[in-house]
N, C-alpha and C positions, 0 to 999 in steps of 0.2 A: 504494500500500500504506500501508496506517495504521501510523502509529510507535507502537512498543511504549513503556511506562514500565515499569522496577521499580518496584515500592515494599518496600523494608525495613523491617523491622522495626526498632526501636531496640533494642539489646542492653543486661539489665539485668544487669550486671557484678557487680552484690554478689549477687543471686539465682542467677545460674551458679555464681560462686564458690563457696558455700554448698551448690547443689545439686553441685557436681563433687566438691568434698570428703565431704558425705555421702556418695556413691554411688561414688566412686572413681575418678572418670571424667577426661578433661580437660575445660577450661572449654568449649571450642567442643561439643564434644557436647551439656555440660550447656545452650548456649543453646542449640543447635539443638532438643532437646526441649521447652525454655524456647517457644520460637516454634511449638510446634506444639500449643502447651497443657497441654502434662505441665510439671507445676511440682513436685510433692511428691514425696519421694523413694520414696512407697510407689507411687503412681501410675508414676513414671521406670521403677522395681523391675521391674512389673509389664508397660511395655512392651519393656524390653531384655531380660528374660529370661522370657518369658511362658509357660506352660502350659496344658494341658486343664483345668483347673478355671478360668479365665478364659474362654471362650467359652463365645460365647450360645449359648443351646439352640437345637439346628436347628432344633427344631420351631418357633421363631418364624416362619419360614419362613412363605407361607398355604396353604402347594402343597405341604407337606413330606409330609402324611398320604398325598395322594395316590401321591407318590412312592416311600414306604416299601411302601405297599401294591401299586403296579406290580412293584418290584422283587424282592417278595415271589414274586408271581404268574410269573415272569418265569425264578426259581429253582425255583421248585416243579415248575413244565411243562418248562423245561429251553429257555426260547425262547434263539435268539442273540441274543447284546448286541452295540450298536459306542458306539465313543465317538469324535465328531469335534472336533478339539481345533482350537482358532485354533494358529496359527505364532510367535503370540509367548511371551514368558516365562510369561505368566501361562498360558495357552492351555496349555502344551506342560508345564507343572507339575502344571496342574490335570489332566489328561489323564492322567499319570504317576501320580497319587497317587487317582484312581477307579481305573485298570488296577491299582492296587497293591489296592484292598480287593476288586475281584474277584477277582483273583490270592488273595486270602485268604482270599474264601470259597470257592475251588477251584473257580470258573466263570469258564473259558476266555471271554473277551471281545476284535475284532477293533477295531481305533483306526486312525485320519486324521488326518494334521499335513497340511493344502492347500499343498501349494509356493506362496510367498509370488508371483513372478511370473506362473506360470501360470493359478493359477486364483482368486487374490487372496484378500480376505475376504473371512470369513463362510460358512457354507455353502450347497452348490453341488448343482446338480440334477446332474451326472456321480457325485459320492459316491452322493447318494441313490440313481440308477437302481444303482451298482454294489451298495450294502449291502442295497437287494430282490433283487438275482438272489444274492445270497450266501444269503439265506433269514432277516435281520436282521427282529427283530419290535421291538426294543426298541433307540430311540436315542437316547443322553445327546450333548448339544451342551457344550462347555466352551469359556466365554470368549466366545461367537460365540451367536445365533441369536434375540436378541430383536426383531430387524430384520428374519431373515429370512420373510418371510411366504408368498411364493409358493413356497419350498421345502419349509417345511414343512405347504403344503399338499399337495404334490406324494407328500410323504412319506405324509401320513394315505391318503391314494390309491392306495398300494402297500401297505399296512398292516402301514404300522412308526407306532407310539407314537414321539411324540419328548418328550425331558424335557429342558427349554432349561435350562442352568447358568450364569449368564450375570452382566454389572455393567452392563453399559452403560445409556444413556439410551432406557428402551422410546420406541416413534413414537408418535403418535395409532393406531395401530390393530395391534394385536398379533396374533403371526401364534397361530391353532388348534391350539396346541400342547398335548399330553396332560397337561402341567405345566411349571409356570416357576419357578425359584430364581434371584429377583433381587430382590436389598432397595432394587432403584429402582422398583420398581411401584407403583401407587397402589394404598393401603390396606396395602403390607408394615408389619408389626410387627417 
């Protein structure tokens, strides 16, 4: 096994200081923000207490048009939704807070956290066969699906739409999916 290094950063003591006092904070926060490139206290401001007028327009997205437009479609006919969430934090957040704006637009939507041993990461042809016999036309993947490629082929095959939601590192070859939300694709803006 190859041995790991840290490497540290050098901590700059008058610039923490400076920033902790403006901002109110203690000094180690003020480095640690120090160290991750927020220097100025407007810029600190903005990420310790951030808001909806600070995010990027989804539509930078390249897949966003598509996807307002499916979901559009999707409400209108009245098709089933699911949402297959990964098991981790982000997976099981992301998951929580789409089930929240369906919930809000008053369309019932059916969700999957995969037992982390069972059936591992990513998603899994058992989900899919099960969310076709539910009558699922429409399914958002959270956290999970820009790897999976034979699933969501399997998916367009029982015809459900799938809309990958996703961060991770796409492969050399992405799976056929109806749309993709991930700002690691070549050509995202």
């Amino acid at each position: 096994m190859k041995e790991r290094r840290w490497i540290y950063s050098t901590p700059d003591r008058d610039a923490a200081a400076g920033l902790a006092r403006s901002l109110r904070i203690s000094p180690v926060t003020a480095q640690l923000l120090l160290n991750r490139g927020v220097s100025s206290p407007q810029h600190a401001q903005g990420f310790l207490r951030p808001d909806l007028n600070g995010l990027h327009d989804p539509m930078l997205f390249n897949d966003m048009p598509k996807v307002v437009s499916r979901v559009q479609k999707a409400l209108r006919e009245n098709e089933k939704i699911a949402i297959f969430g990964d098991y981790d934090v982000d997976g099981t957040s992301g998951t929580a807070v789409l089930f929240k704006l369906f919930e809000l637009l008053d369309k019932p939507v059916v969700y999957r956290i995969p037992h982390r041993v069972e059936e591992g990461y990513g998603l899994n042809e058992g989900a899919i066969r099960s969310f076709a016999a539910d009558g699922v036309k429409l399914l958002f993947t959270v956290d999970c699906g820009t790897t999976n490629v034979t699933q969501i082929e399997l998916a367009a095959s029982l015809g459900i739409d799938v809309i990958v939601v996703d961060h991770h590192e796409p492969p050399g070859r992405l799976p056929p999916a109806y749309a993709m939300i991930n700002p690691k694709l070549s050509g995202s803006t």
